[in-house]
C-alpha positions as CSV (number, residue, x, y, z in Angstrom):
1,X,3.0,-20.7,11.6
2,X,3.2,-24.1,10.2
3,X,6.4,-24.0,7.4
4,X,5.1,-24.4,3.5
5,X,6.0,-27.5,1.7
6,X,7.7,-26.0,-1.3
7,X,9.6,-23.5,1.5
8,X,13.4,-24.7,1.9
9,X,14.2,-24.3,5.7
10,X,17.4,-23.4,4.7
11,X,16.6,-20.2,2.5
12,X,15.4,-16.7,3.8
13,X,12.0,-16.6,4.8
14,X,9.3,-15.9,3.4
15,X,10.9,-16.3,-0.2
16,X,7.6,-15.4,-3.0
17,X,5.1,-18.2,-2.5
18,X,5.5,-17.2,1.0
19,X,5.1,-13.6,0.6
20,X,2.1,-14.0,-1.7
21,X,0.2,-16.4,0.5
22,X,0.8,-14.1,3.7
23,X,-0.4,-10.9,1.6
24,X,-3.5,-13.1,0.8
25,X,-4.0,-14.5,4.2
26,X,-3.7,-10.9,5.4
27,X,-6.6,-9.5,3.2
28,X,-9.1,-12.4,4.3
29,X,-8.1,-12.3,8.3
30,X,-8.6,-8.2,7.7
31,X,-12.3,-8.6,6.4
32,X,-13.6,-11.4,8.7
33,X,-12.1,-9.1,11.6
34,X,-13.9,-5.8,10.1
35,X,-17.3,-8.4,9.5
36,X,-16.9,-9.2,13.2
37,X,-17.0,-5.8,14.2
38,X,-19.1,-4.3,11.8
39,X,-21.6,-3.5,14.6
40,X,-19.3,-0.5,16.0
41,X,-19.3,1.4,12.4
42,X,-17.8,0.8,9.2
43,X,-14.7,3.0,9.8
44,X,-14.3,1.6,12.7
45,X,-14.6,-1.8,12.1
46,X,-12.2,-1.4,8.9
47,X,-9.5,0.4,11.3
48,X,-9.5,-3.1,14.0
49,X,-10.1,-5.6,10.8
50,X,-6.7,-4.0,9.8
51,X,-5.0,-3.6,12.5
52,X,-6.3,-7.4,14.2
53,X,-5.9,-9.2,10.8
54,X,-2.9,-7.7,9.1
55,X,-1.2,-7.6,12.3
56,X,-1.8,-11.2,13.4
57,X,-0.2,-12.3,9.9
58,X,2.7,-10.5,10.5
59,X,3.1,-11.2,13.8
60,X,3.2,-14.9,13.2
61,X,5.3,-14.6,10.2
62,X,8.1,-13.1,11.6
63,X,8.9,-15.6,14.2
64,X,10.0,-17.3,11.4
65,X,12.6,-14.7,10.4
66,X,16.5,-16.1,11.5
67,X,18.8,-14.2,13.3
68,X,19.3,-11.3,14.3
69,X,15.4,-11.2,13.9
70,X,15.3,-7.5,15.2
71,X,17.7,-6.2,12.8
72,X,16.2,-8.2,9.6
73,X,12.9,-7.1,10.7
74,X,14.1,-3.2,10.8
75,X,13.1,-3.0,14.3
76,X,16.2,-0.3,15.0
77,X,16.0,3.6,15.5
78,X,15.2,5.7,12.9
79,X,18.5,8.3,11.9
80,X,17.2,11.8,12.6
81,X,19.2,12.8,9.4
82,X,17.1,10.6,7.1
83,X,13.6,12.3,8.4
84,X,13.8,15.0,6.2
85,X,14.7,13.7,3.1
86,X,11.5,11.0,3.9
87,X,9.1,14.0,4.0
88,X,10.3,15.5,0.8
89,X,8.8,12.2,-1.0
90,X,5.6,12.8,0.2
91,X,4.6,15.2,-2.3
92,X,4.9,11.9,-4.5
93,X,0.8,11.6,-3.6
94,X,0.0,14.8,-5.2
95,X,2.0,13.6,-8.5
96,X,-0.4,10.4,-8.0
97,X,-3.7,12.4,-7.7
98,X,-2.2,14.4,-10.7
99,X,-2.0,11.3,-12.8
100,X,-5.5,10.4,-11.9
101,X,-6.9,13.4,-12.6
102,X,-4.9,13.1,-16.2
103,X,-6.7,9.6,-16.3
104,X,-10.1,10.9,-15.5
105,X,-9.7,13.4,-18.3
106,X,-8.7,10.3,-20.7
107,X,-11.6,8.0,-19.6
108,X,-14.2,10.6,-19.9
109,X,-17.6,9.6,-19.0
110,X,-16.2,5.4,-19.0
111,X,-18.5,3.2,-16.8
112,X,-17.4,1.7,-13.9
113,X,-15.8,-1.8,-13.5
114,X,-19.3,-3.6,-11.9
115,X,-21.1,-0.9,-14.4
116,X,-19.0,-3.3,-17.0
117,X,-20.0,-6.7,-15.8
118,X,-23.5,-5.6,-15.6
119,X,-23.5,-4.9,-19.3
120,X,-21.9,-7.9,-19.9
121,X,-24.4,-10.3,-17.8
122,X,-27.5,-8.5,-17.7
123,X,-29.2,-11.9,-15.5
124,X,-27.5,-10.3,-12.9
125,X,-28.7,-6.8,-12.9
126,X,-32.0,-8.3,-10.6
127,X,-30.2,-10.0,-8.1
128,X,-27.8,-6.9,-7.7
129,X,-30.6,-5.0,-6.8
130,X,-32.5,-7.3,-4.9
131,X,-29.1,-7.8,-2.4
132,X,-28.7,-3.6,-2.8
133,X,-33.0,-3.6,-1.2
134,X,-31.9,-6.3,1.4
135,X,-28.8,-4.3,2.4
136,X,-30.4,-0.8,3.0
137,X,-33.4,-2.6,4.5
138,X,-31.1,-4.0,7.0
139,X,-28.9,-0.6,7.3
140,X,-32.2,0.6,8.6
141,X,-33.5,-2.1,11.2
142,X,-29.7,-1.3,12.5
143,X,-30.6,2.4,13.1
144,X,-34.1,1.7,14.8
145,X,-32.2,-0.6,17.7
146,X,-29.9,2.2,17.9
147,X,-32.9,4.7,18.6
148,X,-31.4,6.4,15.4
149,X,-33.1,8.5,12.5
150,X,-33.9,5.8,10.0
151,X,-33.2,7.1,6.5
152,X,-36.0,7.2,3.7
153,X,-35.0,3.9,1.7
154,X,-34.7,4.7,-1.9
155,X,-36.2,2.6,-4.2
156,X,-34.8,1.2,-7.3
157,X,-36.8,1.8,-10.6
158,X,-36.7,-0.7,-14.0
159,X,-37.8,0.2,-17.2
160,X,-40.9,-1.9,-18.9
161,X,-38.0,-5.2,-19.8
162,X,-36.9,-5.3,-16.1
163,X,-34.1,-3.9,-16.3
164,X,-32.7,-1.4,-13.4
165,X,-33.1,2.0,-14.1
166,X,-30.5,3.5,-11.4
167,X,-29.5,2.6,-8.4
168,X,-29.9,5.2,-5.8
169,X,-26.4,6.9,-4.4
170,X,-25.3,5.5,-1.0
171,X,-22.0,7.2,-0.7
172,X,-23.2,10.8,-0.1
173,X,-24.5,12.6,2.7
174,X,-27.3,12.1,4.9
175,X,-29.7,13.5,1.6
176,X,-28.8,10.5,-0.3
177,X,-27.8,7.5,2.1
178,X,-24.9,7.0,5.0
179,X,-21.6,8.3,4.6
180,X,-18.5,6.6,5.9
181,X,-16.8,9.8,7.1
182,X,-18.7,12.9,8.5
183,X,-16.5,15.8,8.0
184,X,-19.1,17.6,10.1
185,X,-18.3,15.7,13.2
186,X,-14.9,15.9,15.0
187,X,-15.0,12.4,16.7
188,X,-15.9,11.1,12.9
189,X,-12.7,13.2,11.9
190,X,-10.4,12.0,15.0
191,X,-11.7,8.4,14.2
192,X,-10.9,8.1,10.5
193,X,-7.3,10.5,10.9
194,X,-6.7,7.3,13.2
195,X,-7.6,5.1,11.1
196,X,-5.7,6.5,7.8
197,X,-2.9,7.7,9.7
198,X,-2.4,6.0,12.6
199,X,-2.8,2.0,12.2
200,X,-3.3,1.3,8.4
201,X,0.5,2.4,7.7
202,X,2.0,0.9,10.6
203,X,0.4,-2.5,10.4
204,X,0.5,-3.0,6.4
205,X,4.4,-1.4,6.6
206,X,5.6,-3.7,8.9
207,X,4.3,-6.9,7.0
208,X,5.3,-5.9,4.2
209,X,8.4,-4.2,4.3
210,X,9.3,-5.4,7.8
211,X,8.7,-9.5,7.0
212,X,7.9,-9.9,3.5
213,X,10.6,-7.4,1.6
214,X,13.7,-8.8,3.9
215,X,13.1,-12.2,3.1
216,X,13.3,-11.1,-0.7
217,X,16.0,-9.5,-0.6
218,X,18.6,-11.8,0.5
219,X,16.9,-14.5,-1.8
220,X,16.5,-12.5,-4.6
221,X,18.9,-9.4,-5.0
222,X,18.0,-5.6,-5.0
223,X,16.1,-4.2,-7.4
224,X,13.4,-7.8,-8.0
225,X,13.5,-7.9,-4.0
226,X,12.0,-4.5,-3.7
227,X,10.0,-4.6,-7.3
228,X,8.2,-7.7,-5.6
229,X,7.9,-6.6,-2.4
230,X,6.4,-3.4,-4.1
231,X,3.9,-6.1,-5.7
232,X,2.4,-7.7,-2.3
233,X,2.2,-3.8,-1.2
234,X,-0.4,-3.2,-4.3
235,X,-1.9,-6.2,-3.5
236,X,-2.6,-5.6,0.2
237,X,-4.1,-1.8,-0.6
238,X,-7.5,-1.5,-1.6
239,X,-7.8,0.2,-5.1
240,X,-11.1,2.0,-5.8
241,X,-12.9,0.1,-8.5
242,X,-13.4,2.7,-10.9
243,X,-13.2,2.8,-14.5
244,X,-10.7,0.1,-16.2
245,X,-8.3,3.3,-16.9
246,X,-8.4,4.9,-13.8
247,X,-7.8,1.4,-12.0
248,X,-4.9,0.9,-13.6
249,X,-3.6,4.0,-13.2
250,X,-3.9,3.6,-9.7
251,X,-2.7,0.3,-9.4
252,X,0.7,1.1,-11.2
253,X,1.2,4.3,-9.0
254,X,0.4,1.9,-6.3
255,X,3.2,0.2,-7.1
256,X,5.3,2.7,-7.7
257,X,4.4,4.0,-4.3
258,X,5.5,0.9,-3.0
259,X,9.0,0.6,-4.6
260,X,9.6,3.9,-3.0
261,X,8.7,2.4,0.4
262,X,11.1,-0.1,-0.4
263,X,13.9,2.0,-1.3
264,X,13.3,4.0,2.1
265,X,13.2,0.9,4.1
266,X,16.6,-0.3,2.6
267,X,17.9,3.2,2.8
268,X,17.5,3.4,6.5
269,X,17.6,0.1,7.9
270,X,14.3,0.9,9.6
271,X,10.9,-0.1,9.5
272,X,10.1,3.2,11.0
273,X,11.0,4.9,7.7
274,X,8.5,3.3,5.1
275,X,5.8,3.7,8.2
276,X,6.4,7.1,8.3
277,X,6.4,8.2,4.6
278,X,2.8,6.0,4.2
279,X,1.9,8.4,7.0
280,X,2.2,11.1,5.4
281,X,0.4,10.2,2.1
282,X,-2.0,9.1,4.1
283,X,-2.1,12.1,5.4
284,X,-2.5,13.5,2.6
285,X,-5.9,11.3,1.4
286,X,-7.1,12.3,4.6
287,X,-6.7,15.8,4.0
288,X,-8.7,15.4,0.4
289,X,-11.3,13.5,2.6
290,X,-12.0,16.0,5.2
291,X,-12.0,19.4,2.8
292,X,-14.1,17.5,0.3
293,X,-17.1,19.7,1.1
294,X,-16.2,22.6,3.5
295,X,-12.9,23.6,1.4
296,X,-12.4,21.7,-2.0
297,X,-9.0,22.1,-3.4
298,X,-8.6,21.6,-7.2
299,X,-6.7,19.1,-8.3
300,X,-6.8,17.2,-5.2
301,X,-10.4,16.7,-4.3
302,X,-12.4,18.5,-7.1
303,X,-13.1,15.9,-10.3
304,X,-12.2,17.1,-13.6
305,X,-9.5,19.9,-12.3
306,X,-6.0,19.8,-12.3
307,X,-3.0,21.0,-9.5
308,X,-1.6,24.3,-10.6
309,X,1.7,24.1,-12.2
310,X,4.2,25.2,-10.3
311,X,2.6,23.1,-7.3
312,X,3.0,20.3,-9.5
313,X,7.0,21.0,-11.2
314,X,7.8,21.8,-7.1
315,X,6.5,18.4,-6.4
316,X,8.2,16.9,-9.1
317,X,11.6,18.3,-8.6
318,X,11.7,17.3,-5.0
319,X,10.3,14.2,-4.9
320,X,13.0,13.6,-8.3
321,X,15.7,14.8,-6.1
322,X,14.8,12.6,-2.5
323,X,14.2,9.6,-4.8
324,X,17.4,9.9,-5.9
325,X,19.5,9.9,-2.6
326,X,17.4,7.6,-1.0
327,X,18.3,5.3,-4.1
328,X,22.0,5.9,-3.8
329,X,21.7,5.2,-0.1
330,X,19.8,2.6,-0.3
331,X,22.3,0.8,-2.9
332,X,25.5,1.4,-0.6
333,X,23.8,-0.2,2.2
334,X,22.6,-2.8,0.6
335,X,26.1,-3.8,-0.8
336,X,27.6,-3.2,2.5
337,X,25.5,-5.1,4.8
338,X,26.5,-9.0,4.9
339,X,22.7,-9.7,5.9
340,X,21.6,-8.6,2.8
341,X,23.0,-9.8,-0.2
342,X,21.5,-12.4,-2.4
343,X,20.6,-15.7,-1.1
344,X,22.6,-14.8,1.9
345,X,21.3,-16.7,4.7
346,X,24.2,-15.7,7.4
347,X,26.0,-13.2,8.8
348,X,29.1,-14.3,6.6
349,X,30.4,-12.3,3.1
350,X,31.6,-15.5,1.9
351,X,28.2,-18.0,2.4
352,X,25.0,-18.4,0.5
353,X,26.4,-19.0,-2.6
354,X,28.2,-15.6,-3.5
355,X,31.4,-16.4,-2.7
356,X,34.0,-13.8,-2.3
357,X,33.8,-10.0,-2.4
358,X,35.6,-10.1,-5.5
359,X,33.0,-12.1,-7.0
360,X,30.3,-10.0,-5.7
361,X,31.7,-7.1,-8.1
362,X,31.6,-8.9,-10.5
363,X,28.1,-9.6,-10.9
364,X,27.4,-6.1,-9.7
365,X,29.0,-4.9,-12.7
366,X,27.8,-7.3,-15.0
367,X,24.2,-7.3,-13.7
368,X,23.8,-10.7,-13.5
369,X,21.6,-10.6,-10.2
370,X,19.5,-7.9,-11.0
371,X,16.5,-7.5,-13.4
372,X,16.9,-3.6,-14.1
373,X,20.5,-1.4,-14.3
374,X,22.9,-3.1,-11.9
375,X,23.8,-1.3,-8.5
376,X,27.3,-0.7,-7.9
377,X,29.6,0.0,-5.2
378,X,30.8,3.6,-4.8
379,X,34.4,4.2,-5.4
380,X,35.5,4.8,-2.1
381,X,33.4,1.7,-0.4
382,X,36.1,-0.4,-3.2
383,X,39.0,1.8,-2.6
384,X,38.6,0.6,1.0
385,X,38.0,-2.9,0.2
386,X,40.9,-3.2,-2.2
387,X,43.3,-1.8,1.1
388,X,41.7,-4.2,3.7
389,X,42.9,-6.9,0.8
């Protein structure tokens, strides 16, 4: 990958121009993949477009990670001590679904996002619907060269101004249109659990937190290394575009999703850990997905209803409790580990422009480095540096 011009060769890479246009660059290489193989099914073609785009991106990227590559890139063992402590944050999804659901209650009956620009440029309504007649048309010259049932195309009404009516559901079952996943068939069920579970996490954690969040670390300092790397993470997922509350909503817990990812991966030291924790809450989703219509569980899958209480305080508590440790860990190693300290770009305490370890305590404690509360060495990581002194 061919450097950037406002990149200095001598500072971490990627530094935030860098990370931004890789996150970019990822979501365009993903969709022309999936485009490419559209013809083996939507799922399946959206699993490969991941896994080929996103994966290409970060592939290339990290050859331009210094040395030791492997240990900047969290390509190291993960502890088996840290596992469970990692699983008790995935609850943190069912805390998300429960602020959703709080957000659907909110928005009430509040029209979608292209429901919104409709209103607003009613020229467009036609040609909306005229793409929406071309697309099912085509959906349905695909299914006669598959020898497949073709679906009864629904037609679009307007009222006597010419303006569109409804526009017939495509997202439900085979009554209505096509559906993405068909929790009727197992091979549908194995395809999108790999999918979800298997190569989404991996390929979007590893440029992310494996390339992108490094780089920002050592350039940048703890807590805005791992707030930004947090952004690119929102940016990369795709958020449903729902009502302007609801999308919000789930772009912040997004986010917040992704500073925990970013805690984890400074926690451990592994790229394996963030990987494994998006695993779960995409397990999770994929749960919600597949009991949608054969076992609907309130507050998870059911619009309108809410997790029971104690479900949710459980959830709360433990996720309140792994957060924590994960964040004290994840501040002692980072204040231990030469790599990563600010605008470190060596192996050496001294280099980069911090200077000495006494002045590194200094700005810990006066929080001069970081945008939110400083972190600060334990007492007994100082005690010992004051007797190696």
């Amino acid at each position: 990958m061919m450097p950037l011009q406002d990149e200095d060769p001598n500072q971490p890479y990627p530094g935030v121009g860098a990370a931004l246009l890789l996150t970019i660059m990822a979501v365009f290489a993903s969709v022309f993949t999936g485009v490419v193989f559209f013809g083996l099914g939507a799922l399946a073609a959206y699993g490969i477009g991941r896994a080929v785009g996103v994966g290409a991106v970060a592939t290339m990227a990290a050859q331009r990670v210094g040395e030791p590559q492997s240990e900047r890139l969290g390509l190291r063992k993960l502890e088996t001590d840290a596992i469970p402590v990692i699983l008790c944050l995935v609850p943190a999804m069912l805390l998300m679904s429960e602020i959703d659901n709080y957000a659907y209650d909110y928005a009430g009956n509040e029209p979608k996002l292209f429901q919104q620009f409709e209103s607003a440029a009613p020229s467009a309504i036609p040609l909306a619907a005229d793409a929406y007649e071309f697309d099912v048309e085509a959906d349905a010259a695909t299914e006669v060269l598959l020898d497949r049932e073709v679906l009864e195309i629904p037609e679009i009404t307007y009222d006597q101004e010419g303006k569109r009516i409804a526009l017939p559901d495509v997202t439900t079952d085979g009554e209505g249109g096509a559906s993405l996943l068909d929790t009727d068939d197992p091979a549908s069920l194995i395809q999108a659990f790999i999918v979800m579970v298997g190569i989404i996490p991996i390929v979007d954690c590893f440029l992310i937190f494996g390339v992108i969040q490094q780089g920002l670390l050592r350039r940048m300092g703890f807590w805005r290394g791992i707030c930004f790397a947090a952004l690119f993470w929102m940016l990369l997922r795709p958020v449903p575009l729902m009502g302007a509350t609801q999308f919000f909503v789930a772009s912040i817990g997004t986010l917040g999703l992704g500073v925990l990812l970013g805690l984890v991966r400074v926690a451990t030291r592994s790229v394996i850990a963030p990987m494994l924790l998006a695993a779960g809450w995409a397990a999770v989703q994929f749960i919600s997905l597949a009991t949608l219509e054969s076992a609907p569980i309130d507050g998870l899958n059911v619009p309108g209803t809410h997790l029971p209480l104690m479900i949710t305080a459980a959830s709360l508590a433990i996720v309140a409790w792994a957060g924590f440790a994960v964040y004290q860990e994840a501040a002692t190693r980072f204040l231990t580990e030469p790599e990563s300290e600010p605008g470190s770009s060596s192996t050496s305490r001294g280099s980069g422009g911090n200077g000495s370890s006494e002045g590194n305590d200094e700005e810990d404690a006066a929080g001069s480095v970081y945008l939110f509360p400083p972190v600060k060495k334990p007492d007994h990581i100082r005690d010992e540096e004051d007797d190696a002194r």
